[in-house]
Biopython code that builds the backbone (N, CA, C, O; Angstrom):
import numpy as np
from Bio.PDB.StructureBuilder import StructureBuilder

atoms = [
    (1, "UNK", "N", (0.826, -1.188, 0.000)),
    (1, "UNK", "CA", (0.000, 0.000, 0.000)),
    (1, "UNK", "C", (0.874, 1.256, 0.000)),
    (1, "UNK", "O", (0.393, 2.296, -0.451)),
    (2, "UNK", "N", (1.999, 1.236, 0.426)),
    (2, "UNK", "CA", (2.977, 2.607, 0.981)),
    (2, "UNK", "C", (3.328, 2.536, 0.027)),
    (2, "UNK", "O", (3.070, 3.663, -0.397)),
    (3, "UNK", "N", (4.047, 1.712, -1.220)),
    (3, "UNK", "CA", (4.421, 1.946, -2.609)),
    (3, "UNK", "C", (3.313, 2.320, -3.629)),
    (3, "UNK", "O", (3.754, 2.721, -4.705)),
    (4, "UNK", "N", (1.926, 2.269, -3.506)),
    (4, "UNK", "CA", (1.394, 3.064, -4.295)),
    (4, "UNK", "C", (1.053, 4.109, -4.107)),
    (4, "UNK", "O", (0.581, 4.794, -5.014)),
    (5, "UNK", "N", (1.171, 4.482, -3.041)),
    (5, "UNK", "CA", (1.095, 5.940, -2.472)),
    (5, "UNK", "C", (2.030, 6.914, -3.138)),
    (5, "UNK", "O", (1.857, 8.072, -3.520)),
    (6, "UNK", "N", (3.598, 5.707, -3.182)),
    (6, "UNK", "CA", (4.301, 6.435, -3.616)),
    (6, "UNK", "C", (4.313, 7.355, -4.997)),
    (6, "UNK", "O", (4.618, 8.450, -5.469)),
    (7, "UNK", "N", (3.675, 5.905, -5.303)),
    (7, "UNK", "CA", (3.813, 6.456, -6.977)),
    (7, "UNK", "C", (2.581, 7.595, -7.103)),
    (7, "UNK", "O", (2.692, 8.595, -7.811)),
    (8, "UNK", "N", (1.708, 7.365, -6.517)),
    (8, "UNK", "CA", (0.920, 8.244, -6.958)),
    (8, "UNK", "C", (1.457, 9.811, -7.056)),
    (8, "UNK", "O", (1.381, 10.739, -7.862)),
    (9, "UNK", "N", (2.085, 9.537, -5.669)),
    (9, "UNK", "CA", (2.897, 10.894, -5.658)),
    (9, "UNK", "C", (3.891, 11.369, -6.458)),
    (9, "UNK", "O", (3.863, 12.585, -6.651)),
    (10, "UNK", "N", (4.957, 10.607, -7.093)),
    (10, "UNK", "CA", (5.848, 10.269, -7.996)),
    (10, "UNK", "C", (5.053, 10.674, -9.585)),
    (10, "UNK", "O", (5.547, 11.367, -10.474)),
    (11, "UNK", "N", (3.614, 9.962, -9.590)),
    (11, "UNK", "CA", (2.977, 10.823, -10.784)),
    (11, "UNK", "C", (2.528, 12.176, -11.111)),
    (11, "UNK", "O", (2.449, 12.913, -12.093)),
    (12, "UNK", "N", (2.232, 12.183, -9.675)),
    (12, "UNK", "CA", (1.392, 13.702, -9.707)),
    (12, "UNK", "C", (2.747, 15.290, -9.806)),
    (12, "UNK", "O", (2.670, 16.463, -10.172)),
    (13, "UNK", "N", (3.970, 14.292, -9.180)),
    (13, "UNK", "CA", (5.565, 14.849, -9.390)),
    (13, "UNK", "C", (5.480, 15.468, -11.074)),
    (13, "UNK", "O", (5.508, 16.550, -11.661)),
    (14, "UNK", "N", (5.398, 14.477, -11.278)),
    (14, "UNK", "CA", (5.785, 13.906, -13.284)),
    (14, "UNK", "C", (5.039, 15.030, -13.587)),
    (14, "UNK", "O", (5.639, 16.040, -13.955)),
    (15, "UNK", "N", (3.579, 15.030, -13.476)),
    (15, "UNK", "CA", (2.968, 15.850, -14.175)),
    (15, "UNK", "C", (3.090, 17.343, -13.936)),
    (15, "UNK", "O", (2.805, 18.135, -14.835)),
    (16, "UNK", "N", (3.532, 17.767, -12.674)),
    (16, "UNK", "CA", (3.492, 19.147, -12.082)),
    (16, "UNK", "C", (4.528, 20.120, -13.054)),
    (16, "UNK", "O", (4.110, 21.232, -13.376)),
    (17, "UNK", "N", (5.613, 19.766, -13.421)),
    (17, "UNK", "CA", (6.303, 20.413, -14.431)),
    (17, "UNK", "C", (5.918, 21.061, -15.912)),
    (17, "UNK", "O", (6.311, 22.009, -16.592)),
    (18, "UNK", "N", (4.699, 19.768, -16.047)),
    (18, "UNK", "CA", (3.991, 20.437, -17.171)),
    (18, "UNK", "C", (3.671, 21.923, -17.818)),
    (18, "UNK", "O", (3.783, 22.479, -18.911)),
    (19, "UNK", "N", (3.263, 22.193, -16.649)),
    (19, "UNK", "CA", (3.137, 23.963, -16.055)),
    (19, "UNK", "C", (4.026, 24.509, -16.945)),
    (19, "UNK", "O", (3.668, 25.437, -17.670)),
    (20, "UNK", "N", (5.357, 23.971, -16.997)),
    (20, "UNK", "CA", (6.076, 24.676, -17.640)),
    (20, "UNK", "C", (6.719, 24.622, -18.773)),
    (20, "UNK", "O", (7.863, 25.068, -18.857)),
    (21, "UNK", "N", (6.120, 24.102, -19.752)),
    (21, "UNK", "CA", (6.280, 22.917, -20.681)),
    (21, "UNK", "C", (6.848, 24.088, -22.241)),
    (21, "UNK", "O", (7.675, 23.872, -23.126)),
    (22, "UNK", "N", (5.954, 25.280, -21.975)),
    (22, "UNK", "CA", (6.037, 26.433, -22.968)),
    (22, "UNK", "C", (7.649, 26.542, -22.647)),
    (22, "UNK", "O", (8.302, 26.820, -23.652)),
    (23, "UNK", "N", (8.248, 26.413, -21.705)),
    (23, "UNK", "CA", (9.561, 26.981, -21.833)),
    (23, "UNK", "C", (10.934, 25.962, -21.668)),
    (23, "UNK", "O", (12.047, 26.192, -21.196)),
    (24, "UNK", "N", (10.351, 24.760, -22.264)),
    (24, "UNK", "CA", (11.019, 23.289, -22.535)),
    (24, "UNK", "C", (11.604, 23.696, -23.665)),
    (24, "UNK", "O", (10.977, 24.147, -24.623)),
    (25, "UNK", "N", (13.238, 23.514, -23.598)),
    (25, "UNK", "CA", (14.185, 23.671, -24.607)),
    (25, "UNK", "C", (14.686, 22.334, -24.894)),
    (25, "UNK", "O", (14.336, 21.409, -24.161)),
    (26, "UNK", "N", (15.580, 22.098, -26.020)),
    (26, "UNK", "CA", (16.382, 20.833, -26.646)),
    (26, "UNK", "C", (17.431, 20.443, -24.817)),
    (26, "UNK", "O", (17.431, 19.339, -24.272)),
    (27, "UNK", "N", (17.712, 20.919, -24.614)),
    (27, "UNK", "CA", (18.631, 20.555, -23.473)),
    (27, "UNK", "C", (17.267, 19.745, -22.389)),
    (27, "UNK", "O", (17.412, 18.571, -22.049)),
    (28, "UNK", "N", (15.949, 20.595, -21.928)),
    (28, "UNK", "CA", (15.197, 19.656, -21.023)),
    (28, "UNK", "C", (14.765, 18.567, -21.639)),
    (28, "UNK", "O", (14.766, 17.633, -20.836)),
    (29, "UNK", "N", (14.351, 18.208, -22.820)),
    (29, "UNK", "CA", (14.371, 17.185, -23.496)),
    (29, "UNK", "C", (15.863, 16.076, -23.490)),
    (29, "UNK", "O", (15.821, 14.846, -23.508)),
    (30, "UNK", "N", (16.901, 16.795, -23.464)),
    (30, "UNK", "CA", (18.247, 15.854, -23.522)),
    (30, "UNK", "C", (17.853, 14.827, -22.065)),
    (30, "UNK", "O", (17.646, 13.614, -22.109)),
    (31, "UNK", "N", (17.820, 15.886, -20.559)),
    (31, "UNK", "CA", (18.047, 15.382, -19.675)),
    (31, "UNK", "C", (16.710, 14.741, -19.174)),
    (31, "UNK", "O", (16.699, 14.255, -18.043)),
    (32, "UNK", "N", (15.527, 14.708, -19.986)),
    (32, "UNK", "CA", (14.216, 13.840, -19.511)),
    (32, "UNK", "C", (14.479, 11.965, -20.434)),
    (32, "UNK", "O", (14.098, 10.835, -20.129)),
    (33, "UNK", "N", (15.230, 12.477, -21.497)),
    (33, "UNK", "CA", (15.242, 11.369, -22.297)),
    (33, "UNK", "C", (16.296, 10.563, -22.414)),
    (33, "UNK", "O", (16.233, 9.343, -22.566)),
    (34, "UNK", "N", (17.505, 11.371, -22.333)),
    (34, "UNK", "CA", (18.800, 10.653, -21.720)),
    (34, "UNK", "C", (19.631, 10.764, -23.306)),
    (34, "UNK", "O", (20.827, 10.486, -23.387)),
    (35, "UNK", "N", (19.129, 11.037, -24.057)),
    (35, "UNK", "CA", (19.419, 11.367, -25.245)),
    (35, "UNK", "C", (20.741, 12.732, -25.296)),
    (35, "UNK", "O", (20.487, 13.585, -24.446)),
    (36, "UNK", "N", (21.527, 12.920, -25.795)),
    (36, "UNK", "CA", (22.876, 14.083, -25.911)),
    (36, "UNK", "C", (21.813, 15.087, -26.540)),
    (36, "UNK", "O", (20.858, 14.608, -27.151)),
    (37, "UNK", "N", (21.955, 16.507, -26.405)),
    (37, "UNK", "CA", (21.381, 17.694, -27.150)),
    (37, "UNK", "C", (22.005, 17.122, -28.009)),
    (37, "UNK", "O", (21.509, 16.018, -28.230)),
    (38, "UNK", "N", (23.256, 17.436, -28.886)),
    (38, "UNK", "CA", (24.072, 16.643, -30.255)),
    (38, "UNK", "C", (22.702, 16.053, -31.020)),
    (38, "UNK", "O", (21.897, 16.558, -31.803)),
    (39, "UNK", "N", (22.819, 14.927, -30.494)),
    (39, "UNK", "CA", (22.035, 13.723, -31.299)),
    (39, "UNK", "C", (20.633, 13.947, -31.299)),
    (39, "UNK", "O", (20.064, 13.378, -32.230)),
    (40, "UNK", "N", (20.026, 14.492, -30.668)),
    (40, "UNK", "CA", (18.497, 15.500, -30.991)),
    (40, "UNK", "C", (18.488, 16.537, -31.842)),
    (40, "UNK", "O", (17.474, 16.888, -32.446)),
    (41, "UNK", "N", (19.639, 17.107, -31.948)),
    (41, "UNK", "CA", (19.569, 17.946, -33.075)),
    (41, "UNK", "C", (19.852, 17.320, -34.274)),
    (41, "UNK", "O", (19.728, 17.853, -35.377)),
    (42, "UNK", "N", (20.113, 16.541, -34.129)),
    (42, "UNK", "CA", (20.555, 15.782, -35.406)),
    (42, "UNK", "C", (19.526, 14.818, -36.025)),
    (42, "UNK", "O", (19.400, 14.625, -37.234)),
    (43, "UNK", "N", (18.859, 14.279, -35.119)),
    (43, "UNK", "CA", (17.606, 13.811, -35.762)),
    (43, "UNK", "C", (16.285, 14.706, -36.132)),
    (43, "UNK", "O", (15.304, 14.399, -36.810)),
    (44, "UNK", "N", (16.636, 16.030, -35.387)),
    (44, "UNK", "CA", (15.023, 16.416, -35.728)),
    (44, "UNK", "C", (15.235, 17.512, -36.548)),
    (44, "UNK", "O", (14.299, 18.307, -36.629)),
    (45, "UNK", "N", (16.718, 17.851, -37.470)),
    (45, "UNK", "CA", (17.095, 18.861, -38.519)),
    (45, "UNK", "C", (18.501, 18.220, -39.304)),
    (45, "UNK", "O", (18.786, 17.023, -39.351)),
    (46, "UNK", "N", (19.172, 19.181, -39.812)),
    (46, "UNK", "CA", (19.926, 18.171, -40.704)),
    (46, "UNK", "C", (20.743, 17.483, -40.036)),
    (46, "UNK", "O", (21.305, 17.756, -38.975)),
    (47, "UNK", "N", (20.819, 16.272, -40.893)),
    (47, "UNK", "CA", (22.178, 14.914, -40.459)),
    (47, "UNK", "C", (23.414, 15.503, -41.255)),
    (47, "UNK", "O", (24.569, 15.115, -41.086)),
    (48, "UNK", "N", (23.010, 16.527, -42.179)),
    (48, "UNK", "CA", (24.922, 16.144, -42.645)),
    (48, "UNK", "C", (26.017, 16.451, -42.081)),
    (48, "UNK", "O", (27.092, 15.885, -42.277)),
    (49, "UNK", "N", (25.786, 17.494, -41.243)),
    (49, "UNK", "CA", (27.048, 18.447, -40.315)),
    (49, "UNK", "C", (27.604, 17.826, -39.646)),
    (49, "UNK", "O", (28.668, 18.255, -39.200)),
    (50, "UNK", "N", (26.947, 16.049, -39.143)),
    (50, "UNK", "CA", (27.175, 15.666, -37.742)),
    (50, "UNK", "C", (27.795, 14.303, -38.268)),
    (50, "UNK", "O", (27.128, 13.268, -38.278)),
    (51, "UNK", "N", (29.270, 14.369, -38.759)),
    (51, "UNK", "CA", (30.063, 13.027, -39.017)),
    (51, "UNK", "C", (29.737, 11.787, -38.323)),
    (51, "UNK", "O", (30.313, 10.752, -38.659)),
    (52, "UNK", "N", (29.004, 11.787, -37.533)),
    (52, "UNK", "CA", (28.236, 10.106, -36.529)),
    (52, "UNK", "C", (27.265, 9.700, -37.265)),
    (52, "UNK", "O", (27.020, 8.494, -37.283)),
    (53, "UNK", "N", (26.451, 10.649, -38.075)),
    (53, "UNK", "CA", (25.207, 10.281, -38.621)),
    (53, "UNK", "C", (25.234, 9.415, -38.968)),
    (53, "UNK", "O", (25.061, 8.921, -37.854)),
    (54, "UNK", "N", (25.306, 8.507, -39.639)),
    (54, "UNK", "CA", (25.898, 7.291, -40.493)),
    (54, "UNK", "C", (25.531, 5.970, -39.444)),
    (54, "UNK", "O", (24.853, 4.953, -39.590)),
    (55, "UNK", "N", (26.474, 6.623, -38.127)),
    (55, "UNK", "CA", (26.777, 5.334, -37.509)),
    (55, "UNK", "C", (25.476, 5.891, -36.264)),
    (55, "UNK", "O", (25.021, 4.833, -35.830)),
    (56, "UNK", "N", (24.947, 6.743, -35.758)),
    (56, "UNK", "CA", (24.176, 6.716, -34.330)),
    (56, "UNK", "C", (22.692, 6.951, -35.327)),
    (56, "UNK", "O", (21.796, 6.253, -34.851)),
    (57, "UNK", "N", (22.312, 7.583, -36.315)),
    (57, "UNK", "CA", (21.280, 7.827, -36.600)),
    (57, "UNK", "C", (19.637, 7.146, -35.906)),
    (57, "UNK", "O", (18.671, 7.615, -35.302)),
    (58, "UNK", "N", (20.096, 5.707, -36.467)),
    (58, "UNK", "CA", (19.291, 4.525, -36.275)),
    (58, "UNK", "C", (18.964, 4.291, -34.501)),
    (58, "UNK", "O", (17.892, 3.887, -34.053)),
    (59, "UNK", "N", (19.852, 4.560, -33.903)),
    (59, "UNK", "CA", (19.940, 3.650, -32.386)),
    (59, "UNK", "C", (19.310, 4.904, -32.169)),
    (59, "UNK", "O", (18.104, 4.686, -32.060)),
    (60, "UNK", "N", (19.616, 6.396, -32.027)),
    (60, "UNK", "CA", (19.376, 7.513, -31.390)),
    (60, "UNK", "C", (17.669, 7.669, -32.137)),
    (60, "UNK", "O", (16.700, 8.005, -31.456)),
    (61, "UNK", "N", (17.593, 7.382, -33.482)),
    (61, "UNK", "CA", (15.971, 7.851, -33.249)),
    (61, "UNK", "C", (15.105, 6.697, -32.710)),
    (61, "UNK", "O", (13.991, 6.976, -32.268)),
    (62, "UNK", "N", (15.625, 5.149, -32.714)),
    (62, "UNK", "CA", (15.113, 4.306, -31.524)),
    (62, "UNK", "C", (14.750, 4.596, -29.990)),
    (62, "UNK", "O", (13.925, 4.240, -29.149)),
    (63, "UNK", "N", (15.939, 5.520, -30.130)),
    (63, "UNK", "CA", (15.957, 5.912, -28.397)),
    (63, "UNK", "C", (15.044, 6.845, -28.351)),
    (63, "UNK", "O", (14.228, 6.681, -27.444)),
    (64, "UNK", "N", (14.771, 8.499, -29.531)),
    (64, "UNK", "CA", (13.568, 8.962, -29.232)),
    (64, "UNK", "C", (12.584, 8.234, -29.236)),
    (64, "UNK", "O", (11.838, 8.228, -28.256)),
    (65, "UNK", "N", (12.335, 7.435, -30.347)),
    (65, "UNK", "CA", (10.695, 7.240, -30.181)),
    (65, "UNK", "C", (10.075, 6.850, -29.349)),
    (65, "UNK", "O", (9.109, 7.424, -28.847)),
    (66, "UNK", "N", (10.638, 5.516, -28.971)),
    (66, "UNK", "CA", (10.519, 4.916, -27.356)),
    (66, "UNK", "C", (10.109, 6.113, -26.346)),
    (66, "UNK", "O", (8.945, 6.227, -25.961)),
    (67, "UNK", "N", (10.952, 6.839, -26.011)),
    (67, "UNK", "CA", (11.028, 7.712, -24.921)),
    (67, "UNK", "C", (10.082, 8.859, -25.363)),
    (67, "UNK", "O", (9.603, 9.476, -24.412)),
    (68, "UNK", "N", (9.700, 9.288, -26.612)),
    (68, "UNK", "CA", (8.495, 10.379, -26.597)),
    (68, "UNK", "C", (6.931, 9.357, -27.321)),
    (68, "UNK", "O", (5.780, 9.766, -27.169)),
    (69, "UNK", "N", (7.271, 8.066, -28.056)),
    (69, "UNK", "CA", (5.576, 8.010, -28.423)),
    (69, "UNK", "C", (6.042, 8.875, -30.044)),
    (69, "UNK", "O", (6.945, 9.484, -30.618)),
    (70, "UNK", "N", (5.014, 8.492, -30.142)),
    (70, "UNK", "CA", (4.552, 8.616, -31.819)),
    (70, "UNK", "C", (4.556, 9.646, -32.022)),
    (70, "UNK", "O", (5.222, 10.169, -32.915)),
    (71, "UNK", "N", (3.518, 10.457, -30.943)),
    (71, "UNK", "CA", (3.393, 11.649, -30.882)),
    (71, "UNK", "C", (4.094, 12.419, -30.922)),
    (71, "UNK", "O", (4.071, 13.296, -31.785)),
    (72, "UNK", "N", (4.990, 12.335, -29.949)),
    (72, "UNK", "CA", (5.877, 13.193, -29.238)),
    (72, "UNK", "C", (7.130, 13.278, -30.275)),
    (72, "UNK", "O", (7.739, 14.341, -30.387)),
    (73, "UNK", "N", (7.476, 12.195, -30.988)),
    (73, "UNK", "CA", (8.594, 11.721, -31.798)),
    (73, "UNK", "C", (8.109, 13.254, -33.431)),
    (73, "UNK", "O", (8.881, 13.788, -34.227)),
    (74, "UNK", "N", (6.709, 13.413, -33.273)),
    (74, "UNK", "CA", (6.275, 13.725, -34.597)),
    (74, "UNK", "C", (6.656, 15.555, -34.179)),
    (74, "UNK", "O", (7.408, 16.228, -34.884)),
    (75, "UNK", "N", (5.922, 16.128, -32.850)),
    (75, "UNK", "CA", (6.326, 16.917, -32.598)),
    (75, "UNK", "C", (7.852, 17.380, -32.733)),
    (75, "UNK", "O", (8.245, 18.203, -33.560)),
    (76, "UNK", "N", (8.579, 16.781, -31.874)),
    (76, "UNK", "CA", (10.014, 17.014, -32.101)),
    (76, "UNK", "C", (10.158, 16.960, -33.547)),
    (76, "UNK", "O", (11.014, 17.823, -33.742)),
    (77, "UNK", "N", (9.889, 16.543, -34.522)),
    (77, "UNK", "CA", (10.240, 16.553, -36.208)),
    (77, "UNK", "C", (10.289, 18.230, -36.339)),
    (77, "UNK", "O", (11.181, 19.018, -36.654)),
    (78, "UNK", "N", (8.520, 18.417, -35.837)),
    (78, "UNK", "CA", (7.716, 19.497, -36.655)),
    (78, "UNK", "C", (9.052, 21.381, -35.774)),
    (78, "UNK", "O", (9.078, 22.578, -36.060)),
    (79, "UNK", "N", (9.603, 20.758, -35.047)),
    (79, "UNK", "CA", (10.047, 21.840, -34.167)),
    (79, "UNK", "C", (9.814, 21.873, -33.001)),
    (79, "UNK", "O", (10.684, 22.175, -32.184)),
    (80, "UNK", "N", (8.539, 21.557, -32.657)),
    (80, "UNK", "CA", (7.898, 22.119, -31.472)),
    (80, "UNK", "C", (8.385, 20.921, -30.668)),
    (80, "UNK", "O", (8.014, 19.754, -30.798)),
    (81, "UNK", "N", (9.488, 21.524, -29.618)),
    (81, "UNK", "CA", (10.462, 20.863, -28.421)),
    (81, "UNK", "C", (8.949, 21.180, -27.146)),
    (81, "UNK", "O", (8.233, 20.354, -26.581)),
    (82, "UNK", "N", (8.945, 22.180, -27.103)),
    (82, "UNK", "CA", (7.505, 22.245, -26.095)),
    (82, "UNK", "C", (6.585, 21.349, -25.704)),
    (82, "UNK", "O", (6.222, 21.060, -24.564)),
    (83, "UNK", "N", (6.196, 20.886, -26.867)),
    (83, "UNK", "CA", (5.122, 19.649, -27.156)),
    (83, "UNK", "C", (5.758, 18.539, -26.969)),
    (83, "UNK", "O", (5.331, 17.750, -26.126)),
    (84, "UNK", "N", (6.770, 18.287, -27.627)),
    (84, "UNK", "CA", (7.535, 16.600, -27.548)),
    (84, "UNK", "C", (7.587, 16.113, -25.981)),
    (84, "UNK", "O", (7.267, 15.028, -25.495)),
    (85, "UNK", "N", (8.296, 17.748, -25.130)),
    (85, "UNK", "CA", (8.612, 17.453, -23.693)),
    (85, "UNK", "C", (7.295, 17.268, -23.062)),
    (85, "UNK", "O", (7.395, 16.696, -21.977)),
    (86, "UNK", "N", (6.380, 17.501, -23.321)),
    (86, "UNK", "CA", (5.062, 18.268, -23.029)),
    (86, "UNK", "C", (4.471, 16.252, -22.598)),
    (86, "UNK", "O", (4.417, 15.623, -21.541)),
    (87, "UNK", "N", (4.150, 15.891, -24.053)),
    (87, "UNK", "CA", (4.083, 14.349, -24.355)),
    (87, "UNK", "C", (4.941, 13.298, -23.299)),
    (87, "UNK", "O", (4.473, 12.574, -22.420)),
    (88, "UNK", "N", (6.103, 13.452, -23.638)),
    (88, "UNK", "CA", (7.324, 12.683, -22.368)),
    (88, "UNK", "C", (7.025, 12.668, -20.913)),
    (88, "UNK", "O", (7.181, 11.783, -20.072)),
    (89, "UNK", "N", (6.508, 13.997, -20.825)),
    (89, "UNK", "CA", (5.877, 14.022, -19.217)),
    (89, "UNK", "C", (4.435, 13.478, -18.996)),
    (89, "UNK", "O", (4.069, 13.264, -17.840)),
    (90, "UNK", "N", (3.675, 13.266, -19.947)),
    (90, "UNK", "CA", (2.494, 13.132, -19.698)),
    (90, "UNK", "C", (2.899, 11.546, -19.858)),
    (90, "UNK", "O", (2.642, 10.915, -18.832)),
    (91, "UNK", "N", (3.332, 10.956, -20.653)),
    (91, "UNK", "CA", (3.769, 9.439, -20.553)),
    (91, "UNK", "C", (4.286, 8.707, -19.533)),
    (91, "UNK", "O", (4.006, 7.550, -19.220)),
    (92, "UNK", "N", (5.266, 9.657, -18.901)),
    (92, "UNK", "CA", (5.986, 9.058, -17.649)),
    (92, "UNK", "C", (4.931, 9.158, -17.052)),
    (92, "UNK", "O", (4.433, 8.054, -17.275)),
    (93, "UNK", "N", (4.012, 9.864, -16.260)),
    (93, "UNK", "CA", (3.625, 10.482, -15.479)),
    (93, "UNK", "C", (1.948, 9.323, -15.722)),
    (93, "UNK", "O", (1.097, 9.196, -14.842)),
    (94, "UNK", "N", (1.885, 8.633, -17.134)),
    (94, "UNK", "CA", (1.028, 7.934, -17.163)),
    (94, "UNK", "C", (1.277, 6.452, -16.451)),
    (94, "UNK", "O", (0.705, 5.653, -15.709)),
    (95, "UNK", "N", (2.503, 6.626, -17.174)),
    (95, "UNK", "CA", (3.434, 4.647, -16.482)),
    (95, "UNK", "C", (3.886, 4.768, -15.166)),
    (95, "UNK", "O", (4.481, 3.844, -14.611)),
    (96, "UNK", "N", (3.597, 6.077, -14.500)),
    (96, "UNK", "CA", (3.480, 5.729, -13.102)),
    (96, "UNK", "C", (2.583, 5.733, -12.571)),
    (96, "UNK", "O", (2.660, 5.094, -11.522)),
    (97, "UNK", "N", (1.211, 6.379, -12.855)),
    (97, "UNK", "CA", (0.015, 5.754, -12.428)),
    (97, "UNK", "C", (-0.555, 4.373, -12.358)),
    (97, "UNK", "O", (-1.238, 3.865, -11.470)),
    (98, "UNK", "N", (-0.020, 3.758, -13.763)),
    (98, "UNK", "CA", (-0.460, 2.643, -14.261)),
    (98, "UNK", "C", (0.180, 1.637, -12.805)),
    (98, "UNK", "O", (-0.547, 0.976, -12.064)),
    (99, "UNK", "N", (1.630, 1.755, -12.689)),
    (99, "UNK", "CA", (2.594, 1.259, -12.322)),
    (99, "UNK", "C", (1.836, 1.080, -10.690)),
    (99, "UNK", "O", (1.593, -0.063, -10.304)),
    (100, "UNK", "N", (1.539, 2.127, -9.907)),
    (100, "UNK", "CA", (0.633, 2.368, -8.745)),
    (100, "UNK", "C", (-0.722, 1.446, -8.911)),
    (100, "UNK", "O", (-1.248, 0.619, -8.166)),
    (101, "UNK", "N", (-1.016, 1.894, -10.064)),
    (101, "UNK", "CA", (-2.434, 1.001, -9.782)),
    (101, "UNK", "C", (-2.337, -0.855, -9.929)),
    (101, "UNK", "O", (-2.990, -1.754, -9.401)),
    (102, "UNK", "N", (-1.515, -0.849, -10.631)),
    (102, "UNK", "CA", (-0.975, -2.490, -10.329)),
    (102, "UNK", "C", (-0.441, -2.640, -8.975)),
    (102, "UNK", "O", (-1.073, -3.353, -8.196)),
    (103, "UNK", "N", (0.433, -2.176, -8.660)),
    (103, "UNK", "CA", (0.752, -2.264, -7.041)),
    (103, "UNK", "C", (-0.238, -2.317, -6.260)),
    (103, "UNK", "O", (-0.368, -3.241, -5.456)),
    (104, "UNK", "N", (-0.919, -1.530, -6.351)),
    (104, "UNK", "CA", (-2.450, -1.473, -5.469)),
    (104, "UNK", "C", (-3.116, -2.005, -5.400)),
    (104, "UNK", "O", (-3.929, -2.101, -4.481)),
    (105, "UNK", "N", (-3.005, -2.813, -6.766)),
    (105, "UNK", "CA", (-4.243, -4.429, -6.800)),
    (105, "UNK", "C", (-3.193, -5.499, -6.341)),
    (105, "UNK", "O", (-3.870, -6.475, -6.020)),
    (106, "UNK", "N", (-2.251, -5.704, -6.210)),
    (106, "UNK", "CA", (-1.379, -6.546, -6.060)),
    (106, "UNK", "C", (-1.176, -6.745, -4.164)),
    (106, "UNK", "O", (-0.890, -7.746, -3.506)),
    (107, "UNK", "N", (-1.358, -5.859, -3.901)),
    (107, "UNK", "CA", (-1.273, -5.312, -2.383)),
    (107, "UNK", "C", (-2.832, -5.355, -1.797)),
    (107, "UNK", "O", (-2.910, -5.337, -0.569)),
    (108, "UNK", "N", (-4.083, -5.410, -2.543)),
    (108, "UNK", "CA", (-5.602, -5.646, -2.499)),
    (108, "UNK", "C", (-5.116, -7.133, -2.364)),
    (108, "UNK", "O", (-5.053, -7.540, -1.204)),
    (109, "UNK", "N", (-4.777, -7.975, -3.317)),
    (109, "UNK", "CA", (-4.860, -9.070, -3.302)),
    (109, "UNK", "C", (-4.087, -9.824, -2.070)),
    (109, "UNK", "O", (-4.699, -10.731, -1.506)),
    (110, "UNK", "N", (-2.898, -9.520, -1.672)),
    (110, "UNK", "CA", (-2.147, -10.410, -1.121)),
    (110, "UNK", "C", (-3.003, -10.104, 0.365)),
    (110, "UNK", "O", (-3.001, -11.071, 1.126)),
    (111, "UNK", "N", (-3.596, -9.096, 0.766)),
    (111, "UNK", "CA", (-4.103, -8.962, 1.851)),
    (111, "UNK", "C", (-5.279, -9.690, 1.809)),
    (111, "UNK", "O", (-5.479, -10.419, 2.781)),
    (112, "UNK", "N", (-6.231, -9.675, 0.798)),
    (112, "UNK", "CA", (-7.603, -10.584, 1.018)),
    (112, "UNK", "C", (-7.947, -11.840, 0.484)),
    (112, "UNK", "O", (-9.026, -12.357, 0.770)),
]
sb = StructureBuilder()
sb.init_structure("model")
sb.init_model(0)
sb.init_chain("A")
sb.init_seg("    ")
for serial, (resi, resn, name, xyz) in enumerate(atoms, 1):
    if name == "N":
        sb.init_residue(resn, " ", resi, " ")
    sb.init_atom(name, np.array(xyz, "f"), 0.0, 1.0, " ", f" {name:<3s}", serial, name[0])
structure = sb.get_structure()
């Protein structure tokens, strides 16, 4: 029961930043996704400047999509870093609810 508490709290964490989502740059995106600024710029404008292209292209836009969703992956294309981060938080912030509410039935169950 004390671990879904947690999370709940841990979600409602996730989401509270949102607030500030209008002023989400390529760098808060680096450090939500784990992704290098470098290699975000490089997938979501040109590849030629960036001599790795070749070799990280593939793994690094694996690593966005995963980590923003379809959505979020499409935003970051279009420019809008706002939105992509915007998406990332609302995802985390979903898989820890989810994450709580399994705990919570899991912790329902073992008690009754």
């Amino acid at each position: 029961m004390l671990f879904a508490r947690i999370a709940v709290v841990a979600a409602a964490l996730a989401a509270a930043p949102s607030a500030f989502a209008n002023d989400a740059t390529i760098a808060d995106l680096s450090r939500e996704t784990g992704v290098s600024e470098r290699h975000i710029r490089m997938v979501a404008g040109a590849r030629t400047p960036y001599p790795e292209y070749r070799i990280v292209f593939d793994r690094v836009e694996r690593e966005l999509k995963s980590a923003l969703g379809a959505d979020g992956y499409k935003y970051l294309l279009k420019g809008e870093v706002a939105a992509a981060v915007e998406v990332r938080r609302a995802r985390v912030a979903e898989q820890a609810a989810l994450a709580a509410r399994t705990e919570a039935a899991k912790a329902r169950q073992r008690e009754g």
